[in-house]
C-alpha positions in Angstrom: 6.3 -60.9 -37.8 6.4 -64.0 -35.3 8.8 -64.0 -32.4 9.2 -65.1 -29.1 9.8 -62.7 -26.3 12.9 -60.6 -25.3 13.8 -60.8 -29.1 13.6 -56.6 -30.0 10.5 -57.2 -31.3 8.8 -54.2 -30.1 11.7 -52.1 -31.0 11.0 -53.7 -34.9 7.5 -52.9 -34.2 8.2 -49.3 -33.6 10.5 -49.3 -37.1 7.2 -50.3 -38.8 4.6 -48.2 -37.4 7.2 -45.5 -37.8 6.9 -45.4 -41.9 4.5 -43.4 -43.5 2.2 -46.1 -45.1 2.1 -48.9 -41.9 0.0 -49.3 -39.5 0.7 -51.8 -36.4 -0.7 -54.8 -34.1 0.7 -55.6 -30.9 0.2 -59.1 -29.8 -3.6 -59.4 -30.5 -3.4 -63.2 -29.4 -2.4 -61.9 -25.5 -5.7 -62.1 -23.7 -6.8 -65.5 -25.4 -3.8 -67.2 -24.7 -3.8 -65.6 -20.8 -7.1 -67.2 -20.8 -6.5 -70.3 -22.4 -3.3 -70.9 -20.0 -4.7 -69.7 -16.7 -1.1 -67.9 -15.9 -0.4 -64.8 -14.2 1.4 -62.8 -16.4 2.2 -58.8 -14.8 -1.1 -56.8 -15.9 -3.6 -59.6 -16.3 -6.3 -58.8 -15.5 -6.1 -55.8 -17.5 -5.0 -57.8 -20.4 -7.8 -59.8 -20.1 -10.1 -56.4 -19.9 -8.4 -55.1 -23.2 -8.6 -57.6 -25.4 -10.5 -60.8 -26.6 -10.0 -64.0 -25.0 -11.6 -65.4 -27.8 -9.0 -66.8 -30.9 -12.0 -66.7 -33.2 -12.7 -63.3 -33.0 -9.1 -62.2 -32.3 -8.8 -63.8 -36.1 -12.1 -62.3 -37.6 -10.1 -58.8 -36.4 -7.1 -59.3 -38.2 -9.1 -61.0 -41.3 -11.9 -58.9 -41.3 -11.2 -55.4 -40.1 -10.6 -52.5 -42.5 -7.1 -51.2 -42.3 -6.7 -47.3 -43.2 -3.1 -47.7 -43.9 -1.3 -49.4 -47.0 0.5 -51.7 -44.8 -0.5 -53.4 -41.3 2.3 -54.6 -39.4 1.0 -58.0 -36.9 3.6 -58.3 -34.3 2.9 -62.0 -33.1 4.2 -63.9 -30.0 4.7 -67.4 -31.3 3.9 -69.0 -27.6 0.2 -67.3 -27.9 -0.6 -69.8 -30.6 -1.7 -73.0 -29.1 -0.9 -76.0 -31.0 -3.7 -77.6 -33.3 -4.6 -74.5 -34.0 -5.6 -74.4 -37.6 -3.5 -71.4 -39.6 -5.5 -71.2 -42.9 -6.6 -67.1 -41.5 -3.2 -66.2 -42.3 -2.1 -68.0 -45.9 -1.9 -65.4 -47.6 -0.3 -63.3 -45.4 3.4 -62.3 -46.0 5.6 -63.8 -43.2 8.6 -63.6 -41.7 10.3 -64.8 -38.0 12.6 -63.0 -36.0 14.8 -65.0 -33.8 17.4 -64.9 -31.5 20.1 -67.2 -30.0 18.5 -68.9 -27.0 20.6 -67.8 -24.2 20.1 -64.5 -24.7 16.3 -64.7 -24.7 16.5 -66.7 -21.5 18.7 -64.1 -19.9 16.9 -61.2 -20.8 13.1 -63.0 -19.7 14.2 -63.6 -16.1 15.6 -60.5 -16.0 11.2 -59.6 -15.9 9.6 -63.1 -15.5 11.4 -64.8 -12.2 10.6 -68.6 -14.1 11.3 -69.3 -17.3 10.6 -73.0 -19.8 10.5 -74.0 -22.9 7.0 -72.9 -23.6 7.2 -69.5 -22.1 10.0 -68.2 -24.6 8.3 -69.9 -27.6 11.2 -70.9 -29.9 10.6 -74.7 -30.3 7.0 -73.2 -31.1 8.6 -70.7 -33.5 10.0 -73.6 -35.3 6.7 -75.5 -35.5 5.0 -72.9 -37.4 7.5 -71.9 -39.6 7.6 -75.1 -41.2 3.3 -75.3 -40.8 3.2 -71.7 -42.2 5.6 -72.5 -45.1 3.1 -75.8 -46.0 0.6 -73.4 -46.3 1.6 -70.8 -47.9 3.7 -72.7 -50.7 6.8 -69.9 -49.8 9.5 -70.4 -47.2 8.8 -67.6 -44.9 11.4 -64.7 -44.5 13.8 -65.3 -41.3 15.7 -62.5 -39.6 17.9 -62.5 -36.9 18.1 -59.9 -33.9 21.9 -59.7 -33.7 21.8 -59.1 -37.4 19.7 -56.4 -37.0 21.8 -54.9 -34.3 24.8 -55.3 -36.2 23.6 -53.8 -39.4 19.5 -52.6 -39.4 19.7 -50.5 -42.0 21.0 -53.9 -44.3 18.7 -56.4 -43.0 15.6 -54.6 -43.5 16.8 -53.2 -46.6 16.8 -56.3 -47.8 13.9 -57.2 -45.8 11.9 -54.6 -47.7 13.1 -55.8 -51.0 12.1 -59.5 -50.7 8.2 -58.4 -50.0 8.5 -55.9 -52.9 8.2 -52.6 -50.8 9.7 -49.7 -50.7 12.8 -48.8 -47.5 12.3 -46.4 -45.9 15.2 -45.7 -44.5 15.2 -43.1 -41.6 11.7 -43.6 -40.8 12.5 -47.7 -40.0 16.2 -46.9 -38.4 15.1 -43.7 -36.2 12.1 -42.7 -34.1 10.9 -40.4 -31.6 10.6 -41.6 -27.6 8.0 -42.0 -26.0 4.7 -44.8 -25.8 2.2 -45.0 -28.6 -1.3 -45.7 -28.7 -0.8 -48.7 -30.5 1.0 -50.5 -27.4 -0.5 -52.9 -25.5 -1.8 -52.2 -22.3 1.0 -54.7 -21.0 3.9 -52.1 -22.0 4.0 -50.4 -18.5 6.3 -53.7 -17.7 7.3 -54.5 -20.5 8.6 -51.2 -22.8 11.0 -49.2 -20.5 13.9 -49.7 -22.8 11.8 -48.8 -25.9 9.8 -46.1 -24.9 13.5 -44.4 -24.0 15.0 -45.4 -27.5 15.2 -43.4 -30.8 16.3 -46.3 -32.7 18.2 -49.6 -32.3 20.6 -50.5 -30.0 24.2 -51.6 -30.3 24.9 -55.3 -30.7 27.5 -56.7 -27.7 29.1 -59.6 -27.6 29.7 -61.6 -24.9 27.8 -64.8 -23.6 25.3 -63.9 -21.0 25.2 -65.6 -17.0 22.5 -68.2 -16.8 22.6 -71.1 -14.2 23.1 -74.8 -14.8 19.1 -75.0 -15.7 19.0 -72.2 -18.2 21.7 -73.3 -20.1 20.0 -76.7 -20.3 17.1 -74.8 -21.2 19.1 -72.5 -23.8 20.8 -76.2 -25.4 18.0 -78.2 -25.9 16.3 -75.1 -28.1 19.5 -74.4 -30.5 18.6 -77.2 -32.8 15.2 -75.2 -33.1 17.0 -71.8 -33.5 19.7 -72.9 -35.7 17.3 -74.6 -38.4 15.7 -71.2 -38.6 18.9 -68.9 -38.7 20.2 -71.5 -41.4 17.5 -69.5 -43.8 18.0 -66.0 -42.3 19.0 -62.6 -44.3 22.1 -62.2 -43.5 24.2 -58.8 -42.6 
């Protein structure tokens, strides 16, 4: 699942580990790309003490490692994957992106990072490797959309589930107990307050958030990137 941040992507990641049969990542490309950035993301250094900073062996994990469950669920942070970076590891890997109108990622960031750019909320990036991933896997990857899940989770990943030809199941992905797993990152004491208090998704609101003159140039220039993947998403 590659998003960009703010985009209820651990909430998804908590649907997932929540079946019976899945097991789940969370952001395995963190420390490398700390490292390979030099910025001072909250938790850092801890980060940097949990994890690889090595992309090689971060992808010899996810290639090479035994998984004990049916299903492993990767939750990936497009802006950890530095461009050039070849993406062969993961061809034959089932994909799928989960966006979110650009405004409201930008809104929700500062609301925990005090700066935000085009690089740090990873949709141009998004864009770029859907259309890599798609050369190389031969299959336009799966798009959702946030809002869509809001609106309707128990739709979208219905159908979500149909399209990689696995079973729904239904209140194990739309309800889950509180609390932090194991399987968080070490980075979810500042990250996960919402989701560690939820038992399932929240409700969709309308209603165009506040951003100053900057972010909503910011939140412009990146809709041509956003829209060309919501033009393929699974809709409601």
């Amino acid at each position: 699942m590659w998003s960009g941040p703010r985009n209820i992507s651990t909430a998804l990641m908590r649907s997932w580990e929540n079946r019976p049969d899945c097991s789940v990542v969370d952001e395995p490309f963190y420390a490398a790309y700390l490292a390979d950035t030099g910025l001072d993301h909250p938790c850092r250094e801890q980060i940097l003490l949990t994890q690889s900073t090595d992309y090689g062996k971060v992808i010899e994990e996810l290639t090479r490692t035994p998984v004990a469950t049916a299903l492993q669920y990767q939750k990936q942070m497009t802006h950890h994957i530095p461009r050039g970076m070849a993406m062969d590891w993961c061809a034959d890997f089932k994909h799928c992106f989960l966006i979110r109108d650009p405004a409201q990622v930008i809104a929700s960031y500062v609301q925990k990072m005090p700066d935000v750019n085009e690089d740090a909320i990873g949709i141009r990036r998004q864009a770029e490797l859907f259309e890599q991933i798609a050369g190389l896997s031969g299959d336009v990857p799966l798009v959702i959309d946030s809002n869509d899940v809001l609106k309707n989770p128990e739709k979208v990943l219905g159908e979500l589930c149909q399209r990689l030809g696995i079973e729904f199941y239904r209140e194990a992905m739309l309800h889950w107990p509180t609390g932090r797993r194991d399987s968080d990152g070490i980075w979810a004491s500042h990250w996960y307050h919402n989701v560690e208090q939820s038992t399932g998704f929240g409700t969709y609101t309308q209603g165009e958030p506040e951003l100053d003159a900057s972010q909503r140039e910011l939140a412009q220039r990146m809709m041509p990137c956003y829209e060309q993947l919501a033009a393929q998403r699974i809709l409601p």
